[in-house]
KEGUMAR-685652 format. One record per residue: residue number from 1; residue in three letters; y, z, x of N, C-alpha, C in turn. Coordinates in nm, 4 decimals. Each point is the difference from the previous one (the first is absolute). Layout:
// residues N
n, res, n.y, n.z, n.x, ca.y, ca.z, ca.x, c.y, c.z, c.x
NUM, ALA, Y, Z, X, Y, Z, X, Y, Z, X
...
// end
This chain:
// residues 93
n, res, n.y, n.z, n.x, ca.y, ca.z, ca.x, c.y, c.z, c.x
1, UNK, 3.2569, -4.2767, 8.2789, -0.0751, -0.0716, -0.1016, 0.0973, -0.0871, -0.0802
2, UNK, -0.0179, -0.1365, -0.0077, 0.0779, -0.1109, -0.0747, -0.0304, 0.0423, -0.1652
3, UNK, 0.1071, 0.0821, -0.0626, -0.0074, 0.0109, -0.1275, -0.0238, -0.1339, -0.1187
4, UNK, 0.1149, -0.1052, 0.0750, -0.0607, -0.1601, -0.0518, -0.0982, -0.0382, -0.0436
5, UNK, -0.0794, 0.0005, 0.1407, -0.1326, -0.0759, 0.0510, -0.0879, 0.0363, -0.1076
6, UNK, -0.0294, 0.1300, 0.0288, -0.1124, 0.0360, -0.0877, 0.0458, 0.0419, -0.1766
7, UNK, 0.0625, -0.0326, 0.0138, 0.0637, -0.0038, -0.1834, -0.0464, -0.1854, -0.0297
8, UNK, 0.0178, -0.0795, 0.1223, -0.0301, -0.1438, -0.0034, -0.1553, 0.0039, 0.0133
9, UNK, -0.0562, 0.0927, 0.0604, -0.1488, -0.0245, 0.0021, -0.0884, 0.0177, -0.1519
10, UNK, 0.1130, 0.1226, -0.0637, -0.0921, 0.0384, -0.1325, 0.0202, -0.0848, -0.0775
11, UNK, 0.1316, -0.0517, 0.0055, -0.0147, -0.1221, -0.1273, -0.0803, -0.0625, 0.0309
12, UNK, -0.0336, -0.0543, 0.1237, -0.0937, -0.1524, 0.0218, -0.1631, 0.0470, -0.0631
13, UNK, -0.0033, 0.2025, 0.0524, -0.1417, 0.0377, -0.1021, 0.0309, 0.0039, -0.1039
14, UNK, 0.0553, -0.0393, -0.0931, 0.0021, 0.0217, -0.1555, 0.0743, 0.1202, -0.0726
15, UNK, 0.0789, 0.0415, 0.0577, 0.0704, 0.1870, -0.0146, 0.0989, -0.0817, -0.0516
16, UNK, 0.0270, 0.0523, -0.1232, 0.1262, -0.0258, -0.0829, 0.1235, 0.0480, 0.0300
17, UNK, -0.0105, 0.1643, -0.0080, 0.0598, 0.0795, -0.0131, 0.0372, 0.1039, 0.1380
18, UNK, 0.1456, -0.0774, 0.0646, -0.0457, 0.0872, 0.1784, 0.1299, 0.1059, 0.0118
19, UNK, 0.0233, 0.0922, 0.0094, 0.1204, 0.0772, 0.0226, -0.0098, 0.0987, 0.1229
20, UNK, 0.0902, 0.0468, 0.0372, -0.0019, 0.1328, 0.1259, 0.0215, 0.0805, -0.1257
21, UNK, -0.0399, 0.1530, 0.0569, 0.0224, 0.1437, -0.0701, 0.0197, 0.0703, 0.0953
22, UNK, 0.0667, 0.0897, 0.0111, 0.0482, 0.0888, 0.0518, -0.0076, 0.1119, -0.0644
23, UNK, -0.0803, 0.1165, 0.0289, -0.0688, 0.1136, -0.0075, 0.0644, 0.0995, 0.0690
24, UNK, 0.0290, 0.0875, -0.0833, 0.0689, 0.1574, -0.0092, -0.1005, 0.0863, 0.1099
25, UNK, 0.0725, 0.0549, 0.1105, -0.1033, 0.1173, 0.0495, -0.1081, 0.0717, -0.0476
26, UNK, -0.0997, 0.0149, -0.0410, -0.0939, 0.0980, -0.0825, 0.0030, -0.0138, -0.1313
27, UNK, 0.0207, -0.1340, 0.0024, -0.0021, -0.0609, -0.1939, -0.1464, -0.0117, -0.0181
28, UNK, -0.0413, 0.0030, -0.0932, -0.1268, 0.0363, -0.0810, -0.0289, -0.1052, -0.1133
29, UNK, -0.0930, -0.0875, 0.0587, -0.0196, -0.0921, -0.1558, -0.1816, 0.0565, -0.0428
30, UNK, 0.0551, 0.0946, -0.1090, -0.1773, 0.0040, -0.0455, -0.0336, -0.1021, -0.0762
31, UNK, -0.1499, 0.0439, 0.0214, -0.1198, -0.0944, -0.0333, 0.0489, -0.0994, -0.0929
32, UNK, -0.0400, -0.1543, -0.0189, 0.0440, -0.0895, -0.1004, -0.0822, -0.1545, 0.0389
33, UNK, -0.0441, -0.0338, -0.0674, -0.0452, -0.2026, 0.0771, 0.1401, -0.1030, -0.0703
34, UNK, -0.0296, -0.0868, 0.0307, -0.0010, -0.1087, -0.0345, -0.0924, -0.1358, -0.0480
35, UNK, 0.0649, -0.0243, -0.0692, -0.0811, -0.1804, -0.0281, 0.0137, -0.0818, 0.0468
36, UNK, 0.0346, -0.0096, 0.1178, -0.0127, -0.1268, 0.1191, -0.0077, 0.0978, 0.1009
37, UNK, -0.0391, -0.0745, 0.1131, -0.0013, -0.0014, 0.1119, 0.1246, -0.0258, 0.1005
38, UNK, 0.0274, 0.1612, 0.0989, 0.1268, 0.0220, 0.0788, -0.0568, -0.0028, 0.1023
39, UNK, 0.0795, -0.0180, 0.1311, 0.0358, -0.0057, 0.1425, 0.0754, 0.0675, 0.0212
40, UNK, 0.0247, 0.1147, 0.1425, 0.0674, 0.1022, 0.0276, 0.0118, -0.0877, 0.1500
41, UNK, 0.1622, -0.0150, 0.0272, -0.0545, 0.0288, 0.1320, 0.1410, 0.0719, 0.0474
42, UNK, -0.0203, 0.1477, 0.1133, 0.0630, 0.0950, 0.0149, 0.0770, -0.0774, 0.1291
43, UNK, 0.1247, -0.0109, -0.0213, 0.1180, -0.0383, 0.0782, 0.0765, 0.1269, 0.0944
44, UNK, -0.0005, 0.1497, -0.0537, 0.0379, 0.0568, 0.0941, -0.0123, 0.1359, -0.1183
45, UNK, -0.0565, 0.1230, 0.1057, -0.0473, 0.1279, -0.0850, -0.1291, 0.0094, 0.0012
46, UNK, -0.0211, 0.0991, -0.0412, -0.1147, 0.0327, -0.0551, -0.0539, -0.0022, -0.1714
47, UNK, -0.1491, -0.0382, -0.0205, -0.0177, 0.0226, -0.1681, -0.1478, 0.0503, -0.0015
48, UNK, -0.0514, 0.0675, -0.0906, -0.1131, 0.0731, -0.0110, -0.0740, -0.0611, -0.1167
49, UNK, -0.1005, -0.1016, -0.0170, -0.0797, -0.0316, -0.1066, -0.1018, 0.0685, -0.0310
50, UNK, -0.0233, 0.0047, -0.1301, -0.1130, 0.1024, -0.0009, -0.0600, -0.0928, -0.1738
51, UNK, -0.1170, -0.0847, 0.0514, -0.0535, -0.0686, -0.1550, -0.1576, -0.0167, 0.0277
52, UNK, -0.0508, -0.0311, -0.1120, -0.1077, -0.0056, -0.0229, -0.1057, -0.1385, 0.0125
53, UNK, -0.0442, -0.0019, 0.0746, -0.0911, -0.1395, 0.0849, -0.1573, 0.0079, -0.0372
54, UNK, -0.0307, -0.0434, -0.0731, -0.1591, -0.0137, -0.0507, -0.0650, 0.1517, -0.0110
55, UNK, 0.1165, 0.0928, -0.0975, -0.0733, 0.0884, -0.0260, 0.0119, 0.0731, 0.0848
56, UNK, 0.0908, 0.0166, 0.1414, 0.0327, 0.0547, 0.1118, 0.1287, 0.0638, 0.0174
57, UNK, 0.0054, 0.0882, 0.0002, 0.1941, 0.0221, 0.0325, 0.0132, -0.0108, 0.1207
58, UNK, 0.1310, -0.0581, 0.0856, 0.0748, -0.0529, 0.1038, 0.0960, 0.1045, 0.0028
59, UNK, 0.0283, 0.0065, 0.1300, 0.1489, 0.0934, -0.0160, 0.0401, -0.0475, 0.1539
60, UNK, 0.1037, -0.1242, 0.0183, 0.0287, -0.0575, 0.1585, 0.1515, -0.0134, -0.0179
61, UNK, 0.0099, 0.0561, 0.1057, 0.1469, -0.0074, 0.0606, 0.0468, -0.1340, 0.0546
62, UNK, 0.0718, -0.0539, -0.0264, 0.0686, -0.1193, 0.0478, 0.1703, 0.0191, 0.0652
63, UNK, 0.0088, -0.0758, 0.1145, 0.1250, 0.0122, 0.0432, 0.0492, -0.1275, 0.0294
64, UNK, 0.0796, -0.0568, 0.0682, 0.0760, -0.1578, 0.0090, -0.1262, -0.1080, 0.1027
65, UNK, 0.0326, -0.0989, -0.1420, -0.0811, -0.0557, 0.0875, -0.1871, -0.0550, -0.0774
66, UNK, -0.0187, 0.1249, -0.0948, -0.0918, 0.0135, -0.0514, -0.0081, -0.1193, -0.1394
67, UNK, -0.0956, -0.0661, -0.0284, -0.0110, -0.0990, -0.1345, -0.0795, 0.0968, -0.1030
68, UNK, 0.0450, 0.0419, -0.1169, -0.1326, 0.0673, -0.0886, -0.0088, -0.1056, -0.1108
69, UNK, -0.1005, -0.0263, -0.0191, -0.0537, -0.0790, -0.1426, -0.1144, 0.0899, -0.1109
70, UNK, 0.1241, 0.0224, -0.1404, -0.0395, 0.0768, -0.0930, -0.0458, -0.1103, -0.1366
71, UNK, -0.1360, -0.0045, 0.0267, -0.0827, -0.0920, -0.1243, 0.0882, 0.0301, -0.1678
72, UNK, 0.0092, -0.0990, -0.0454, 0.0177, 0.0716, -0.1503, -0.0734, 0.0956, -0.0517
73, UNK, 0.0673, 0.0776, -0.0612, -0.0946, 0.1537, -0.1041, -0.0153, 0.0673, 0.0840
74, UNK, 0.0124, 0.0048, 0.1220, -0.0416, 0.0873, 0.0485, 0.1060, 0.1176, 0.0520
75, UNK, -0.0677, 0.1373, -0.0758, 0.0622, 0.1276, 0.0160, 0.0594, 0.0078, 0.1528
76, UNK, 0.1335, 0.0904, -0.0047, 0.0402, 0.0166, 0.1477, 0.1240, 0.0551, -0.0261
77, UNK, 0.0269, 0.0683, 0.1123, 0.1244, 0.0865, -0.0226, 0.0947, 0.0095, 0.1506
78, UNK, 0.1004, 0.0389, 0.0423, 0.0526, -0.0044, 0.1187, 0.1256, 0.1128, 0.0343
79, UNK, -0.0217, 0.0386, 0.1203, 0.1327, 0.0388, 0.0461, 0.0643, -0.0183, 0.0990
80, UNK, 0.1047, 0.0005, -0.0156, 0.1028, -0.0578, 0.1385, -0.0025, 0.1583, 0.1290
81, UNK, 0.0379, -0.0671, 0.0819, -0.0023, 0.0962, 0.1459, 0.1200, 0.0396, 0.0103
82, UNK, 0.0030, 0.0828, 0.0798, 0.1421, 0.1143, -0.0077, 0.1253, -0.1173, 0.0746
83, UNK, -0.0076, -0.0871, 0.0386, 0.1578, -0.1315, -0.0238, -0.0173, -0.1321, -0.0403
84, UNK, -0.0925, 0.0526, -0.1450, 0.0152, -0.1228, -0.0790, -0.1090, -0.1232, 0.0603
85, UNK, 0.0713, -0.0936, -0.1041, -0.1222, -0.1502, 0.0370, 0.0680, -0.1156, -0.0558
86, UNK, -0.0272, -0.0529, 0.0483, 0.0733, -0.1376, -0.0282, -0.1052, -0.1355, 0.0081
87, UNK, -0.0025, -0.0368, -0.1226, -0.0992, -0.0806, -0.0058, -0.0014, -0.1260, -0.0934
88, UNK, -0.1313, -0.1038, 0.0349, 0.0594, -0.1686, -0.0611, -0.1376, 0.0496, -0.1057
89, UNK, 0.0586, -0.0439, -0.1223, -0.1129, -0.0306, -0.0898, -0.0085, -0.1046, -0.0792
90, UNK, -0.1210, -0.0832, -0.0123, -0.0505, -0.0763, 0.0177, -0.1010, -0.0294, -0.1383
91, UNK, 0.0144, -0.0590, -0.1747, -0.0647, 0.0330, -0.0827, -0.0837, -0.1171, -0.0419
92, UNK, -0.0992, -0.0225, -0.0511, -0.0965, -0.1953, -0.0145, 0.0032, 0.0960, -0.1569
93, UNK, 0.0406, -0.0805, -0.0546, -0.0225, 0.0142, -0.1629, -0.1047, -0.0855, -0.0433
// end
């Protein structure tokens, strides 16, 4: 996957704010939103989302390869897979 490219694609959508993260084995981000709108997309590892969709809870596993799009405000929480995750994020303020 061209780390470039698609860091060049989000700017052209309007994403301000683009960085890689790199995620600890079995790191734990509880529940929290934001006020804009993020893009996940999983570069290598595993990650476990688990948020709330029209009143619905989600709970999907994502591994490389995968795009997640988390609406603003909206509740969600995650954990990384037993070797980590490595991932581009992607923020539209």
């Amino acid at each position: 996957m061209d780390e470039q490219k698609i860091i060049d694609n989000f700017k052209s959508e309007g994403y301000q704010k683009i960085y890689i993260w790199d995620a600890e084995p079995g790191e734990i981000d509880e529940e929290h939103q934001h006020d804009f709108d993020t893009c996940l997309i999983i570069l290598k590892g595993k990650i476990n989302i688990t948020s709330l969709i029209d009143a619905v809870v989600t709970n999907t596993a994502h591994q490389a390869g995968a795009h997640i799009f988390i609406e603003k405000n909206n509740p969600h929480s995650a954990k990384v897979g037993p070797d980590g995750c490595r991932y581009l994020v992607a923020e539209k303020h």
